[in-house]
N, C-alpha and C positions, 0 to 999 in steps of 0.2 A: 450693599455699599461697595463703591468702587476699594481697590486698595490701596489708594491715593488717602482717602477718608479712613480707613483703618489704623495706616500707620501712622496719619496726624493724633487721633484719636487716645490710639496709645502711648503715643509720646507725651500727651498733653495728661493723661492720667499718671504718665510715670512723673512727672513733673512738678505735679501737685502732691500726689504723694511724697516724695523725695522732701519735694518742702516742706512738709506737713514733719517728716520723723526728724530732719533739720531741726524745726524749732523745738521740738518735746523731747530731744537730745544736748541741744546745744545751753553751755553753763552762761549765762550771762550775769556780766559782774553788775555788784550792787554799785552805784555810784559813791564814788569816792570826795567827793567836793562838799566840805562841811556848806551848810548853809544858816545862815543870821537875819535874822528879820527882829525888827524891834517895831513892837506894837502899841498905840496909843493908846492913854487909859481914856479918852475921852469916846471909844468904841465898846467901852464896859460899862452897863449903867450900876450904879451906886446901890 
């Protein structure tokens, strides 16, 4: 392989990785926005 293709290669492996310990690192918050739904009793049967 030319080293044109090497160091794409590798960058493109360090990139995925890096993303990869990104998200198995990173805290994300729970949603904070209460939610409400009101259900019909005509969707329950009897």
């Amino acid at each position: 392989m030319s080293k044109l293709t090497q160091i794409l290669l590798i960058a493109g492996v360090l990139v995925i990785v890096g993303g990869a310990i990104f998200l198995m690192t990173w805290d994300i918050p729970a949603p904070s926005e209460t939610v409400t739904k009101t259900l019909s009793n005509d969707r329950f049967p009897a």
